[in-house]
VOKOLGU-659416 format. One record per residue (C-alpha): x, y, z; residue number from 1; residue in three letters. Coordinates in steps of 0.001 Angstrom, whole numbers, plus 500000, padded with zeros to 6 digits. Example, Ala and Ser with C-alpha at 12.3 -4.5 7.8 and 13.67 -1.06 7.14 Angstrom:
<zaros>
> 512300;495500;507800;1;ALA
> 513670;498940;507140;2;SER
</zaros>
This chain:
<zaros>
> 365499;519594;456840;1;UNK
> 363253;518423;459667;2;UNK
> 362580;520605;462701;3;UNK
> 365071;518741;464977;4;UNK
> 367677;519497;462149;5;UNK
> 366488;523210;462111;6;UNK
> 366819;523841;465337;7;UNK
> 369799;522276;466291;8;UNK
> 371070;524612;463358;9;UNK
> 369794;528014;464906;10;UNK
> 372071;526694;468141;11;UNK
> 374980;525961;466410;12;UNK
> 375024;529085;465086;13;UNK
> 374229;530856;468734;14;UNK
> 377191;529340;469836;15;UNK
> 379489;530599;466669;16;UNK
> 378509;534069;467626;17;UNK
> 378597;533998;471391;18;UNK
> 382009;532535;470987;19;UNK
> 382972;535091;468281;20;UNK
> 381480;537993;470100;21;UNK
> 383079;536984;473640;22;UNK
> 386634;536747;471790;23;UNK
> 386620;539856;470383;24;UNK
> 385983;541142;473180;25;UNK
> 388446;539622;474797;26;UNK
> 390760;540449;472155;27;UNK
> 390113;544348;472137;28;UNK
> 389959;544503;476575;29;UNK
> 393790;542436;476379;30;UNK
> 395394;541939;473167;31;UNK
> 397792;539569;472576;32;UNK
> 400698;541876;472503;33;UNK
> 400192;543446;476198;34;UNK
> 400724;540410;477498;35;UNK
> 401925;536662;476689;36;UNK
> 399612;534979;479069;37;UNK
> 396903;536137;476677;38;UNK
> 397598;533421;474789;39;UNK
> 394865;531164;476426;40;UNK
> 391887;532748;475710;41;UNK
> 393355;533520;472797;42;UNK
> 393731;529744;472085;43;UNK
> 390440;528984;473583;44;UNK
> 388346;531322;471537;45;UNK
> 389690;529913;468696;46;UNK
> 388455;526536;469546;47;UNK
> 385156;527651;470749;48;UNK
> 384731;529402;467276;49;UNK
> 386066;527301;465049;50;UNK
> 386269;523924;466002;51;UNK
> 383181;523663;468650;52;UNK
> 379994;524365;466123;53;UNK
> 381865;521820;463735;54;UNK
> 381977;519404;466474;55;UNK
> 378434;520188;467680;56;UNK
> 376970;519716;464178;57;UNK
> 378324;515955;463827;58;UNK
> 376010;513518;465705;59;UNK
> 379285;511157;466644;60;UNK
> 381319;514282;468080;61;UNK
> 378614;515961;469916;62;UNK
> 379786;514325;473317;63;UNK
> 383328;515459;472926;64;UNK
> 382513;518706;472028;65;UNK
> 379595;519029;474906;66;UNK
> 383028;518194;477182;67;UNK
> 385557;521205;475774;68;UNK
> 382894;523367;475786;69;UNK
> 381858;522836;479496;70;UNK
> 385805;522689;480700;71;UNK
> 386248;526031;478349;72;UNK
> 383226;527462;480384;73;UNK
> 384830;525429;483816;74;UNK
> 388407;527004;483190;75;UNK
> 387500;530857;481341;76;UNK
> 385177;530978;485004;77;UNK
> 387745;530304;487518;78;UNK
> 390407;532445;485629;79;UNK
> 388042;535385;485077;80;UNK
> 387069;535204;488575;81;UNK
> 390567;535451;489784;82;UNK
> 391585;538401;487497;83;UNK
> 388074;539883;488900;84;UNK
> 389157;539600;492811;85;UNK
> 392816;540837;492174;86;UNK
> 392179;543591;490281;87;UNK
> 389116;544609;492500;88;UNK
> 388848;548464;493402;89;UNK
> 386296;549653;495661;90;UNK
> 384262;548551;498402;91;UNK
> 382628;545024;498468;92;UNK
> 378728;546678;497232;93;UNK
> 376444;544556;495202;94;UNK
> 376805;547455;492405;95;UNK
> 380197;547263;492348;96;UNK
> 380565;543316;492049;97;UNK
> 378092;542896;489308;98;UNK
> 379470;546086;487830;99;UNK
> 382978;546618;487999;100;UNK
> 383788;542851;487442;101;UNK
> 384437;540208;485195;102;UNK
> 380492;538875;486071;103;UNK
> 379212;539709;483071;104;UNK
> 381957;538204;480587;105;UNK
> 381332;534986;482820;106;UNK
> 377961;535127;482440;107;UNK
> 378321;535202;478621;108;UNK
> 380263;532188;479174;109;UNK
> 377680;530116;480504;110;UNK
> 375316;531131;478118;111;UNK
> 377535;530044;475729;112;UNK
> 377456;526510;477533;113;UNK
> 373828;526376;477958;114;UNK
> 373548;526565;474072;115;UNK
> 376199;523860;473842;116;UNK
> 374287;522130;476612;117;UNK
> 370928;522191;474714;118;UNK
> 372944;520920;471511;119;UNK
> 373575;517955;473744;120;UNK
> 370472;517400;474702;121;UNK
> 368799;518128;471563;122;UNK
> 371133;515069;469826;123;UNK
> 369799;512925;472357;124;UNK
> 366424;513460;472399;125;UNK
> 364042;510431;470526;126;UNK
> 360511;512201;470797;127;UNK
> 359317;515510;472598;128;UNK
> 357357;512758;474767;129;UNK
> 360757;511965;476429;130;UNK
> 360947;512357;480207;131;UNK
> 363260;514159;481752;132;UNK
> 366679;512684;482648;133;UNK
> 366901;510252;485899;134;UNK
> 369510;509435;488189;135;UNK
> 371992;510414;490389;136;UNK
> 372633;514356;490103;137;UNK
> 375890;514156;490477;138;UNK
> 376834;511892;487296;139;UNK
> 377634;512868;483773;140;UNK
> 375898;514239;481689;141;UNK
> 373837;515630;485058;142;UNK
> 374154;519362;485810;143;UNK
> 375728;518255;489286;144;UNK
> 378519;516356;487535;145;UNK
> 379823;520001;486393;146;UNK
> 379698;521422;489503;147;UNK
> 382198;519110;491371;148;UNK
> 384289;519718;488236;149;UNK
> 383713;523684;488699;150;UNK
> 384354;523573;492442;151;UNK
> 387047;521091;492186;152;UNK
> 388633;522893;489536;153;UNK
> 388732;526434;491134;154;UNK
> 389742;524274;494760;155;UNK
> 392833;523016;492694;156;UNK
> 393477;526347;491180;157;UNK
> 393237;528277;494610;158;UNK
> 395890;526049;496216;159;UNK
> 398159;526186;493649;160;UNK
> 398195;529371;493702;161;UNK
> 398380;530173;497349;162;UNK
> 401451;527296;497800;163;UNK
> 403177;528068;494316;164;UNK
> 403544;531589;494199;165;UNK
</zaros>
């Protein structure tokens, strides 16, 4: 097994156990029985454990599995942050929004993408004398393309929920 092979290895299991450990604790804060809507995460923790490193680890599926992963991350962001602002207690402090919050399961989230990110890059990568990637910022596979899909996303989300309720 060469190093590329090795590493890439080490990541796809990151991302196993960052998904596992992020669903089970999902699972054990709102199980499935308290509530039907848990059904989501409950769906999309099964992908991201399952089906993502399987995906990751197959050189002609790593783009389609670099894409669930980031709208997992996208979606599980937006819907955390919601659930964070309505069930809010307390005044506005710094301590309480990084404490009493969902900002720490999100931040596991996008840890979990910047291992499925790296995956991506890794496949892609010829030599370690590559340059870094050119262009526009705001075009796939950029960075910039998944923030328009992040702030689009949540836009979307917002307004259907302020004119469907």
């Amino acid at each position: 097994m060469n190093m590329k092979k090795r590493i890439k290895a080490i990541l796809v299991a990151s991302l196993f156990f960052l998904a596992l450990g992020g669903w089970l604790l999902h699972l054990r804060i709102h199980p499935l029985a308290k509530d039907a809507d848990n059904i989501i995460p409950l769906i999309s923790g099964i992908v991201s454990i399952f089906c993502l490193p399987i995906l990751f680890w197959f050189e002609s599926t790593v783009t389609l599995a670099y894409l669930i992963n980031g709208f997992l991350a996208i979606i599980g962001t937006i819907i955390m942050a919601q659930v964070s602002i309505i069930n809010f207690k307390g005044p506005p402090t710094l301590k309480n929004i990084i404490l009493n919050s969902l900002l720490a399961d999100i931040a596991i989230l996008w840890g979990k993408f910047s291992v499925g990110k790296t995956i991506f890059e890794l496949e892609y990568l010829k030599s370690d004398k590559d340059v870094a990637r050119r262009g526009r910022f705001f075009r796939y596979p950029n960075m910039g393309w998944w923030w328009v899909h992040l702030f689009a996303l949540a836009a979307v989300y917002t307004l259907g929920n302020i004119f469907w309720k």
